[in-house]
N, C-alpha and C positions, 0 to 999 in steps of 0.2 A: 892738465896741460893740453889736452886733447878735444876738450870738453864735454867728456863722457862719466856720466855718475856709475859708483859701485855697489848694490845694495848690499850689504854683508847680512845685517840679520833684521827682524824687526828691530822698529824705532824701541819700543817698550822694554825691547831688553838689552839695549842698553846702559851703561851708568860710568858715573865719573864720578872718578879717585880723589882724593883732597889735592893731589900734585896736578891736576888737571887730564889727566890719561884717560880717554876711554875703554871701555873695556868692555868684549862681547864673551858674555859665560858661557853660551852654549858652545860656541869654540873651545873656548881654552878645554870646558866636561870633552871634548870630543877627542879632542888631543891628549888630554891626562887616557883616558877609558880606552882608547886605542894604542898607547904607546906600554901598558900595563896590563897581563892574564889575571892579575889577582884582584884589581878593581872592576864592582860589575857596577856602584852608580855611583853620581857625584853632581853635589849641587854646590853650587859655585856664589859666596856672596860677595859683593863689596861694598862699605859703605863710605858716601859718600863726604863723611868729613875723618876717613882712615886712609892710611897710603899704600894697604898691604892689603891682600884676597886672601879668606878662610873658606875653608870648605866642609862640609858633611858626604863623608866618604863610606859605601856601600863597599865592602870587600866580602871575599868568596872565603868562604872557612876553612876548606883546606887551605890553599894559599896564604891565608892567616897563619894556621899552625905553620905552616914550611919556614916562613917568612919568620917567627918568635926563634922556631929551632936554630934555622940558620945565619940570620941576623943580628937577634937579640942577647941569643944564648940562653934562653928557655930551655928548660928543661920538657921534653914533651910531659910526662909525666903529673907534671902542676897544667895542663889545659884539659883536663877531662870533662868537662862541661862548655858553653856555651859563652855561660856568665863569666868565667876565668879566662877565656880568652879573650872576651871584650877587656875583661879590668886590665891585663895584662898589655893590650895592643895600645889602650887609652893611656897607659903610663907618658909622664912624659918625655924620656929617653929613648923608648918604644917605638911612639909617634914620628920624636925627631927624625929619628931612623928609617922609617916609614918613607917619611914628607923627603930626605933627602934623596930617597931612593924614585920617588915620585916624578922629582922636580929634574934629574940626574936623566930619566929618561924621556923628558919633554925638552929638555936643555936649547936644542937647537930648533925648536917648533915654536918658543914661546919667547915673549921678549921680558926681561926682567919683573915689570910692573902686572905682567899676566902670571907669574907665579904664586901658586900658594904658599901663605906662609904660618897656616895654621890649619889643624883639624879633625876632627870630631870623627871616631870611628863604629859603624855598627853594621852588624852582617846584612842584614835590607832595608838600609831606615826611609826609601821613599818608597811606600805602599799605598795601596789605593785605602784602606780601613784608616789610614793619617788625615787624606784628605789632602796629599798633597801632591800626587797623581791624577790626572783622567783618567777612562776607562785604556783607552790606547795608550797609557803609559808615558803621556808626555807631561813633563813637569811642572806643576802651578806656584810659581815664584811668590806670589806674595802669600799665599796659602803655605807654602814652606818652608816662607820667613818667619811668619808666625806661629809656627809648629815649633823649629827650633832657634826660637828667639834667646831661648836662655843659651845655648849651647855655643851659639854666636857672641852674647854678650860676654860667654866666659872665657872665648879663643881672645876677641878683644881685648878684654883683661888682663891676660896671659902675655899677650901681644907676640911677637917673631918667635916662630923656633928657629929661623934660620939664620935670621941678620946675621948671628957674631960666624956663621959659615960663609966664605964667597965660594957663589954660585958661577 
C-alpha cells in the first residue's frame, strides 16, 4: 500500500503448499523452538503438491522422559535406554500428543497452514556426521531432505495426526 517491500527470508527457502500458501520454515523452526524447553531442533518440510507441514523434531531426553511420565502415562521404568525412549515417543499416540502440545503452544504465533501436522522424533538428528548441518550449525535443506526422505515419505503416508482435532 505504501510501496515498500518486506524481505522475510531468502527467496530459496521459500515453498508453496498445493492450496497455494507460502510458507517460510525457518520461521515457523523458530517459533516452534522458542515457544518449547523440550525441543532443541527442528526442520521444517513441505511439499509442494501436500497441504499440511511435517517436521523432523530434535528433543532433549530429559524432557522426553517428563514428557512420556506425565503426558503419555509411561511408566518411567520401561525408558531405561535411549532406544526405548525414541520407540516410545515415535508411537503414534505419543507423537499426537507431542504435536498437540507443540502446536497448543505456537497457536497464536502461527497461522493454520504454518502448523505441523506430522513428525518424526530423535534426540539430535541434525548433526554435522549427517551432512546436513554446516560447521556453524545452520541447516542444509536439500541435504536434509535427502537424508530423511524416507521419514518424510512416511509422515506423508500417515498423513494428519491432527486434522480430526480443531486447532
Amino acid at each position: 500500500d505504501h510501496g515498500r517491500i518486506f524481505i522475510v527470508d531468502r527467496v530459496k527457502n521459500f515453498f508453496k503448499l498445493s492450496q497455494g500458501e507460502y510458507v517460510t520454515p525457518e520461521k515457523i523452526e523458530n517459533k516452534y523452538l522458542s515457544s518449547s524447553s523440550i525441543l532443541n531442533q527442528l526442520y521444517i518440510h513441505g511439499d509442494p503438491s501436500r497441504n499440511f507441514l511435517v517436521g523432523v523434531v530434535g528433543i532433549d531426553s530429559e524432557g522426553a522422559i517428563q514428557f512420556l511420565v506425565d503426558k503419555c502415562d509411561t511408566r518411567r521404568s520401561l525408558l531405561t535406554t535411549s532406544e526405548l525412549i525414541l520407540n516410545e515417543l515415535n508411537k503414534k499416540g505419543n507423537r499426537t500428543l507431542l504435536l498437540t502440545f507443540m502446536n497448543a503452544n505456537c497457536r497464536d504465533q502461527l497461522q493454520g497452514f504454518e502448523r505441523l501436522h506430522n513428525i518424526y522424533i530423535e534426540f539430535e538428528p541434525l548433526r554435522l556426521d549427517r551432512d546436513v548441518v554446516t560447521a556453524t550449525q545452520k541447516l542444509k535443506r536439500p541435504s536434509a531432505f535427502k537424508f530423511f526422505s524416507k521419514n518424510i515419505d512416511d509422515m506423508y503416508s500417515e498423513g494428519s495426526l491432527i486434522r480430526p482435532i480443531r486447532l
